[in-house]
C-alpha positions in Angstrom: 33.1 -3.8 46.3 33.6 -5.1 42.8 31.9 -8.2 43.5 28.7 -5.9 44.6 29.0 -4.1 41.4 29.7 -6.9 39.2 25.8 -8.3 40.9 24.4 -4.7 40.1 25.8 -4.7 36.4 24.2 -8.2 36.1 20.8 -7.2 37.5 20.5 -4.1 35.0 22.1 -6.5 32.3 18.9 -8.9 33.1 16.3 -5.9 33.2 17.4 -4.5 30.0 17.7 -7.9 27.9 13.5 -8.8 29.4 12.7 -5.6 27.9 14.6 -6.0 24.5 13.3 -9.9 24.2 9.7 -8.8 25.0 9.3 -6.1 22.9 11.3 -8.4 20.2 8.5 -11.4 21.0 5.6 -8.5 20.6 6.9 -7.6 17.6 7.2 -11.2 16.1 3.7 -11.8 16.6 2.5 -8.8 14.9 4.1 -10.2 12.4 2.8 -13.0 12.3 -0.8 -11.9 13.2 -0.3 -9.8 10.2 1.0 -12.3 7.6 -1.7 -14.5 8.9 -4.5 -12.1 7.6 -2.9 -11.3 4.5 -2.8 -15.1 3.9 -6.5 -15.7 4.9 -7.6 -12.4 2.5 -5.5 -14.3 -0.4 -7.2 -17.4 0.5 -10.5 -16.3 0.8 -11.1 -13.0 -1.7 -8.6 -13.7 -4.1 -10.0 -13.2 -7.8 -7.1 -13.7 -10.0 -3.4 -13.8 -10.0 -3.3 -10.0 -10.1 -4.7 -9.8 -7.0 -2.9 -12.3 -5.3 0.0 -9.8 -6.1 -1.0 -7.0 -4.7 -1.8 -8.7 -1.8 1.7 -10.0 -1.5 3.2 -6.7 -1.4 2.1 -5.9 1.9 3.6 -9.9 3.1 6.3 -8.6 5.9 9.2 -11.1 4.7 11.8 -9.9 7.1 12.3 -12.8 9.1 14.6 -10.5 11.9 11.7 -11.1 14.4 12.4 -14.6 14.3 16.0 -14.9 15.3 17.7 -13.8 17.9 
């Protein structure tokens, strides 16, 4: 009996921790996919140093996606 629920605690264990670390991976790249833009905007439209920013105000510089 305990062995049987130790096997069931495990499989939910397993389920729940795919969920968290693909919703953790899709978050990570929206991060990055945003970043990514902002950098190419600063890159490629940037006027003067004003600009760049105001465009660095919107950089997401949490770095929580990437660690786990």
């Amino acid at each position: 009996m305990v062995r049987k629920q130790y096997q069931e605690r495990l499989e939910l264990d397993l389920v729940q921790d795919t969920l968290y670390f693909n919703r953790r991976m899709k978050e990570s790249q929206e991060a990055v996919d945003h970043n990514y833009e902002l950098v190419h905007l600063m890159y490629d439209e940037q006027k003067n140093g004003q600009e760049v920013r105001d465009i660095l105000k919107h950089v997401n510089w949490n770095s929580e996606h990437f660690v786990v």
